[in-house]
C-alpha positions as CSV (number, residue, x, y, z in Angstrom):
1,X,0.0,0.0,0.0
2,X,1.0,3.8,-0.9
3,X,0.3,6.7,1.2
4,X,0.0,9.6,-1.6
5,X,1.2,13.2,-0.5
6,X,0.9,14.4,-4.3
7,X,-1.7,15.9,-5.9
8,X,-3.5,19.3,-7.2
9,X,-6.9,20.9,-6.2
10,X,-8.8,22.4,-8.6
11,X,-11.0,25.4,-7.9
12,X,-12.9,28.1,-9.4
13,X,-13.1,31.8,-9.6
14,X,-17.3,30.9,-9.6
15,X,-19.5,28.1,-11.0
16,X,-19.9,27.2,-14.4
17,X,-16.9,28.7,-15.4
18,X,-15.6,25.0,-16.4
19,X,-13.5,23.5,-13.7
20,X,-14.9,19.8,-14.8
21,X,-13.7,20.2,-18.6
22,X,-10.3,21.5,-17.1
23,X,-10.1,18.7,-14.4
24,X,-10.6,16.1,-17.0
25,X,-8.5,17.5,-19.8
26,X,-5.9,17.5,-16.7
27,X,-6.1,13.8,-15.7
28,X,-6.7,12.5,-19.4
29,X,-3.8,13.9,-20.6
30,X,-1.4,12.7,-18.0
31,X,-3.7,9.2,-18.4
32,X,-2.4,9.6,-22.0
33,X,1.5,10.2,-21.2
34,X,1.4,6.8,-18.6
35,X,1.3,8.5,-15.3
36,X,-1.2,7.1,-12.3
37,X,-3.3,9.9,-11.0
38,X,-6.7,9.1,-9.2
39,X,-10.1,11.8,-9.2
40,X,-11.9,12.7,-6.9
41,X,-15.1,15.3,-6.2
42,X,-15.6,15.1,-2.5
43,X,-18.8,17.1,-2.5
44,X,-21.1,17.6,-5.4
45,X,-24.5,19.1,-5.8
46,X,-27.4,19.7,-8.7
47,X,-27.2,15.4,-9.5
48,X,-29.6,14.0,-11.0
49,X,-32.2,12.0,-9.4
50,X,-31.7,8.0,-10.9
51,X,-32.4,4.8,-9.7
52,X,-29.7,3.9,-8.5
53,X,-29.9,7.5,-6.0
54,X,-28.2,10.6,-7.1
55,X,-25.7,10.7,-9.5
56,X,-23.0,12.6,-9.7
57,X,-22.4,13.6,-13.6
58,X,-18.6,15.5,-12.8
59,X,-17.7,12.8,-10.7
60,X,-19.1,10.5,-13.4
61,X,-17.1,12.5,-16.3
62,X,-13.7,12.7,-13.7
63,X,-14.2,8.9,-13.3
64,X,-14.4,8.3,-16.9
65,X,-11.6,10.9,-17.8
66,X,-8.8,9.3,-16.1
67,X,-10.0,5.3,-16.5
68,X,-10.5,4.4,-13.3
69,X,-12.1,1.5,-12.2
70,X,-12.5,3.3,-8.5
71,X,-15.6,3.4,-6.6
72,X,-18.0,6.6,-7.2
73,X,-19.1,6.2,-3.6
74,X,-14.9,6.8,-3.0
75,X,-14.5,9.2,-6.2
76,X,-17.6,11.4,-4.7
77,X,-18.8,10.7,-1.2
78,X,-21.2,13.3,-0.7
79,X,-23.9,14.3,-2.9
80,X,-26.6,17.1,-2.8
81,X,-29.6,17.3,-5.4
82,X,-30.2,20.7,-4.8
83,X,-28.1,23.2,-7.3
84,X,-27.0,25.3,-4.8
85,X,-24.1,25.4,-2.2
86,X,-23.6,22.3,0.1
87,X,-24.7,24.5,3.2
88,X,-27.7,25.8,1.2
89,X,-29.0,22.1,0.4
90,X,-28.6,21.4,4.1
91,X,-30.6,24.4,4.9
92,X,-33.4,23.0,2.4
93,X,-33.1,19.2,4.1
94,X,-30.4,17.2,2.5
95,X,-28.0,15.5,4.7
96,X,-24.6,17.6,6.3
97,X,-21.5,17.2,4.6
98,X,-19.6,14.3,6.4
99,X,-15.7,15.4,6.6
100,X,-14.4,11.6,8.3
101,X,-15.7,10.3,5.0
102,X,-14.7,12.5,3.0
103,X,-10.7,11.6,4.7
104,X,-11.7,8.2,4.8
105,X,-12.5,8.1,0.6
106,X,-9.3,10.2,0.1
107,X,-7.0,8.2,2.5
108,X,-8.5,5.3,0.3
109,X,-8.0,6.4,-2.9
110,X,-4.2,7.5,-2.2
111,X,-3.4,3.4,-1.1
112,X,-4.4,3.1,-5.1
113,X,-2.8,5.7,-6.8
114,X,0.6,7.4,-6.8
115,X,-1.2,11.0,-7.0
116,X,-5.2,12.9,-6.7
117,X,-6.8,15.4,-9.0
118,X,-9.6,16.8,-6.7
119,X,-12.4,19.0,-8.1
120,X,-14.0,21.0,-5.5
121,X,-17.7,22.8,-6.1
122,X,-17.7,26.3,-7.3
123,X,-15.0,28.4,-5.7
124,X,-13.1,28.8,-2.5
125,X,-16.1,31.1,-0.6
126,X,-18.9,28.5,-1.5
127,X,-19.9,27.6,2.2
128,X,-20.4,24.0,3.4
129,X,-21.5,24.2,6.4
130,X,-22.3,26.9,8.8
131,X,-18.3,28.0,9.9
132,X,-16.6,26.2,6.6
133,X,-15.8,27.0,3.4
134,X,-14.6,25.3,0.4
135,X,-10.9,26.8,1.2
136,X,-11.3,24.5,4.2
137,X,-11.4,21.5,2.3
138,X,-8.1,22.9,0.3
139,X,-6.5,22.8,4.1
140,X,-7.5,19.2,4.4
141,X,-5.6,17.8,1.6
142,X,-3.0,20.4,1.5
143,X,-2.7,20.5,-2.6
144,X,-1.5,23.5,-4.4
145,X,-4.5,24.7,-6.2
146,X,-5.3,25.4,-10.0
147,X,-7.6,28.2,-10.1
148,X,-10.3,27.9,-13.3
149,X,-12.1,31.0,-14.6
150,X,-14.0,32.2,-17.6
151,X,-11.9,34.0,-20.1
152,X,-14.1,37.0,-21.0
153,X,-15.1,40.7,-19.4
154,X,-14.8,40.7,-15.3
155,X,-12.6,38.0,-15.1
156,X,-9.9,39.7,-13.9
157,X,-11.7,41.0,-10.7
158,X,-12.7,37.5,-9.9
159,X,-9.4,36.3,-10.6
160,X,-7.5,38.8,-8.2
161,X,-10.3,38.3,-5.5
162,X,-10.2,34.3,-5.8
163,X,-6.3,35.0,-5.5
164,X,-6.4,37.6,-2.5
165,X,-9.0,35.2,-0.2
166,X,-6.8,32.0,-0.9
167,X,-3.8,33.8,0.2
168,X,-5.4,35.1,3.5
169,X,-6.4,31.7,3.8
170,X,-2.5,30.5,3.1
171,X,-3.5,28.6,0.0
172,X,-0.8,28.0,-2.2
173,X,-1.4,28.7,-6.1
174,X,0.1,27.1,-9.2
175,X,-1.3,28.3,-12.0
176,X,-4.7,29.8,-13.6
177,X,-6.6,28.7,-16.7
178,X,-8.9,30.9,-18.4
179,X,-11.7,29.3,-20.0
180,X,-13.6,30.5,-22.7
181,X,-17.1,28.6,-21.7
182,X,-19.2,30.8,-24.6
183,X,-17.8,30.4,-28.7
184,X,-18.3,33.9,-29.0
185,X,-15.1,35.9,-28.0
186,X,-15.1,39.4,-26.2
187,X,-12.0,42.1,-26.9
188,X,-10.8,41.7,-23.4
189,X,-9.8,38.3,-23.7
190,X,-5.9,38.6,-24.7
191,X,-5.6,41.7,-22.2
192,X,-6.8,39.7,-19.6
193,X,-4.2,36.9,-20.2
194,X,-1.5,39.5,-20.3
195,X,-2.8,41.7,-17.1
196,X,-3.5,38.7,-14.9
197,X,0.1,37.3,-15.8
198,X,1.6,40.6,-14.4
199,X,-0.6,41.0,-11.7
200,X,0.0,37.3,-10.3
201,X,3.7,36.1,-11.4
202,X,1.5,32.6,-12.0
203,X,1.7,30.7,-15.3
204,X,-1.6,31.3,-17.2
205,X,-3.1,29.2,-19.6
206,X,-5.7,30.7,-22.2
207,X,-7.9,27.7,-22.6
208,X,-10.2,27.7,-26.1
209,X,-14.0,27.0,-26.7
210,X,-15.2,23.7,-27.2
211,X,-18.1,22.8,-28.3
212,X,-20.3,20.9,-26.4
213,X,-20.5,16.8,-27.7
214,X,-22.7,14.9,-26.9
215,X,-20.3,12.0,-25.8
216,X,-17.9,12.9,-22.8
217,X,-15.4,10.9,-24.6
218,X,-15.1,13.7,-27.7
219,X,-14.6,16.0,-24.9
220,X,-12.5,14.9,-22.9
221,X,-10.1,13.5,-25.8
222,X,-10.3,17.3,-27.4
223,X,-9.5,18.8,-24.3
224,X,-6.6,16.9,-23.0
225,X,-5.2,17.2,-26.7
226,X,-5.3,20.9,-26.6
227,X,-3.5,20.8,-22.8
228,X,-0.8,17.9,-23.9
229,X,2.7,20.1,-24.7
230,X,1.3,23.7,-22.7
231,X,3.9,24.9,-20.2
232,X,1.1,24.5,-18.0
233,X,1.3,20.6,-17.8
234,X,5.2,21.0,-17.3
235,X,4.5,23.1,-14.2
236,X,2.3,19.9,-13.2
237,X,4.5,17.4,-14.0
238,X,7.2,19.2,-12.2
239,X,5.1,19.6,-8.8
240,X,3.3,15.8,-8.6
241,X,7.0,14.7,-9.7
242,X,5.1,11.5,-11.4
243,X,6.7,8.2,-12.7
244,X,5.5,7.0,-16.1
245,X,4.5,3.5,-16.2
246,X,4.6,4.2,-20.6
């Protein structure tokens, strides 16, 4: 058995702004170059009601994005169906966030695999419970976190806030990708690359659109192409410090 002390956590300056496509793009692509990197989504909410109980389509997508055969109970412990923050589902009746399962899944997963992409929900403010935040759950694991964000008008704001509370919080940063979630581009796009670079010191990527498929697969396999060679993956490689089994 392996006790993993490697990984990244993946955050966002909001929701919606793409941190699943990112996350699997991520894991797929270092799937692709032999390395063993596990997934999980500790806390999800907005699943869909099946008959099986919720399920959790990120957690779903993560699982099917870096080949696992693992669990989803371990991949994603707790589930809301509400589309709203953890602590606002609790507030409308869904069970509380359970944090000794949520270390019990990850201590779990890292006995499998030599490193842990983990996805949290929405950004580092969303509130879990009545005194804890999603920067809490950064703590917990202690990854470096890769900060997700749309590409277009205001994103620099967000950006600079998500940067400035993670800091206070002593969150350590390694990079930011800027998504562009909508194909139509704005003419603030390359400025905010350049401004955000010279604000932060942090290595940006300036991820493209991609049009929605209607097999993850397509996705996933575009995504992680367009990642595969940025000097963002180097930066990744560098930190988890991963042995290829290719």
């Amino acid at each position: 058995m392996r006790t993993q002390k490697k990984g990244i956590f993946v955050t966002g300056s909001g929701t919606g702004v793409g941190k699943t496509l990112i996350s699997g793009a991520i894991v797929r692509a270092l799937v692709n170059k032999g390395y063993d990197c596990g997934v999980m989504k500790p806390i999800e909410s907005g699943c869909d009601v099946g008959k099986r109980g919720l399920q959790p389509r990120d957690a779903l997508y993560l699982q099917h994005a870096a080949k696992l055969q693992d669990e989803i109970e371990l991949i994603n412990p707790c589930r809301f169906q509400a589309p709203v923050a953890p602590y606002a589902a609790v507030l409308q009746g869904e069970p509380d966030v359970s944090w000794p399962l949520i270390e019990d899944c990850h201590r779990q997963l890292s006995e499998r695999h030599e490193a842990i992409l983990i996805e949290g929900a929405g950004g580092l403010m969303v509130p879990i419970c009545a005194d804890k935040d999603m920067s809490e759950l950064v703590h917990l694991f202690g990854f470096p976190v890769l900060l997700v964000a749309q590409s277009g008008l205001g994103t620099i704001n967000h950006v600079l806030l998500s940067l400035e509370y993670g800091k206070m919080r002593g969150l350590s940063f390694l990079g930011i990708v800027l998504n562009q979630s909508t194909e139509q581009k704005d003419s603030s796009e390359a400025s905010n690359v350049k401004i955000i670079r010279e604000k932060t010191a942090l290595p940006v990527m300036s991820f493209p659109y991609i049009k929605s498929k209607n097999d993850d697969e397509t996705m996933i396999s575009e995504s992680a192409a367009l990642l595969e060679g940025h000097p963002l993956m180097g930066v990744i490689l560098t930190l988890l410090s991963l042995r290829s089994s290719g």
